[in-house]
C-alpha positions as CSV (number, residue, x, y, z in Angstrom):
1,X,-20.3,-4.9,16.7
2,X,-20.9,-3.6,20.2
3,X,-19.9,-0.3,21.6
4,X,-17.7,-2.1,23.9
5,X,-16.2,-3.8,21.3
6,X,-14.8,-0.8,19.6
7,X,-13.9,0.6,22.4
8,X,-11.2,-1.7,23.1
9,X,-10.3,-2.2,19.9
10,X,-10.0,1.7,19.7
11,X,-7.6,1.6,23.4
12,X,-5.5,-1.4,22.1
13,X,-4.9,0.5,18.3
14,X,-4.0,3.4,20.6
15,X,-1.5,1.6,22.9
16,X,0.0,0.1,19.6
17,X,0.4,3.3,18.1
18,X,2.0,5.0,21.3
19,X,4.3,2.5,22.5
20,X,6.8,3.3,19.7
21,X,7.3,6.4,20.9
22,X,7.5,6.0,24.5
23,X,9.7,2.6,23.7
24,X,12.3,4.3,21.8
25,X,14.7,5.1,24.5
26,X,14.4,1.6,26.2
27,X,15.3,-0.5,23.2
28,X,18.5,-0.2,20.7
29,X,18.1,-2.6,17.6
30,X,21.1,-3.5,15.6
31,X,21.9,-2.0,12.3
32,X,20.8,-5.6,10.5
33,X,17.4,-5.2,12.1
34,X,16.7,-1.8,10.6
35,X,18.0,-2.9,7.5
36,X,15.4,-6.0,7.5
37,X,12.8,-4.1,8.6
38,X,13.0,-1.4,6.1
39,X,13.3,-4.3,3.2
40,X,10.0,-5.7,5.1
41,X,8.0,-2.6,4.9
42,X,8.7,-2.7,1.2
43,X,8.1,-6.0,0.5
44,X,4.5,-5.6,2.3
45,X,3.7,-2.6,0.2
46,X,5.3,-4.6,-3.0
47,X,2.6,-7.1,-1.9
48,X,-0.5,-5.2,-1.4
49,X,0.4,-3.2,-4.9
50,X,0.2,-6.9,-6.5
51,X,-3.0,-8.5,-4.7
52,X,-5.0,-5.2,-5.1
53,X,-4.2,-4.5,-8.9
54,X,-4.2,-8.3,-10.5
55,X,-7.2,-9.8,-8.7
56,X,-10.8,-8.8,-8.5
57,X,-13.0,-11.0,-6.3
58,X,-11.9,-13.9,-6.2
59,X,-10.5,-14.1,-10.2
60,X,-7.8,-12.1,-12.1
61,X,-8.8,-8.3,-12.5
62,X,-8.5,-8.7,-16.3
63,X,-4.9,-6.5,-18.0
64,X,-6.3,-3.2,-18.0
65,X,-5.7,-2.5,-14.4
66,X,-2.2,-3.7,-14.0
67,X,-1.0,-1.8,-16.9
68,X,-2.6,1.3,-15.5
69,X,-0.5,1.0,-12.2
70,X,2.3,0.1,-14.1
71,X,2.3,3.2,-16.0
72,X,1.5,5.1,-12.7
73,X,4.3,3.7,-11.2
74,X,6.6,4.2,-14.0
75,X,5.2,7.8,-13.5
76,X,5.9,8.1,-9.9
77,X,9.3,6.8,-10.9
78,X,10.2,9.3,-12.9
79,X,9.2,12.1,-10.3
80,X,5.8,12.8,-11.9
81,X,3.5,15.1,-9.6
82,X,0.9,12.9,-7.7
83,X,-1.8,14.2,-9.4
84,X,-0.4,13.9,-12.8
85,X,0.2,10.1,-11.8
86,X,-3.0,9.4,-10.5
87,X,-4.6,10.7,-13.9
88,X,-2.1,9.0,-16.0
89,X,-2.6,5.7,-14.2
90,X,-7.1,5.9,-14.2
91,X,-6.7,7.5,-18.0
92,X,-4.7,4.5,-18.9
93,X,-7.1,2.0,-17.3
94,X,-9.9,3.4,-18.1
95,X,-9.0,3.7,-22.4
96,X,-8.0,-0.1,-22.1
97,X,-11.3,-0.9,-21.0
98,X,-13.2,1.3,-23.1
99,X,-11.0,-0.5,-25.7
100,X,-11.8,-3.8,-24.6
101,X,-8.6,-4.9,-23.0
């Protein structure tokens, strides 16, 4: 990739990033809208969560990793410190595949 190249792409992520403040004024979206976009951020994250933890490649990741964000996020549910559901969540994966899972 060219210097140039990233140099635009650097301006344009930029603009993006400071039109949202300097829009915010200007523009009044309806309650609904808020509502749909909050549900929307959620759904995204919902979706990365699923396509990063059950697929590896281009084939299925295998149990061990799915049940080790599942029990991290049965962690982070339950108000667990960050750290202690990071370490819950690799411990968990990593003893189902030393297991075999």
């Amino acid at each position: 990739m060219t210097l140039t190249a990233v140099l635009v792409l650097a301006v344009g992520t930029y603009a993006f990033r400071l039109a949202g403040p300097l829009l915010r004024d200007r523009f009044t979206l309806p309650a609904k809208a808020n509502e749909l976009m909050s549900m929307s951020a959620t759904v995204l994250l919902v979706a990365l969560i699923a396509t990063s933890s059950l697929t590896k490649g281009q084939g299925f990741a295998g149990w061990a990793l799915p049940i080790g964000v599942l029990v991290g996020g049965l962690a982070a549910w339950r108000k667990a410190p960050f750290v202690v559901v990071v370490i819950l969540a690799a411990a968990t994966t990593a003893g189902l595949r030393f297991l075999g899972v």
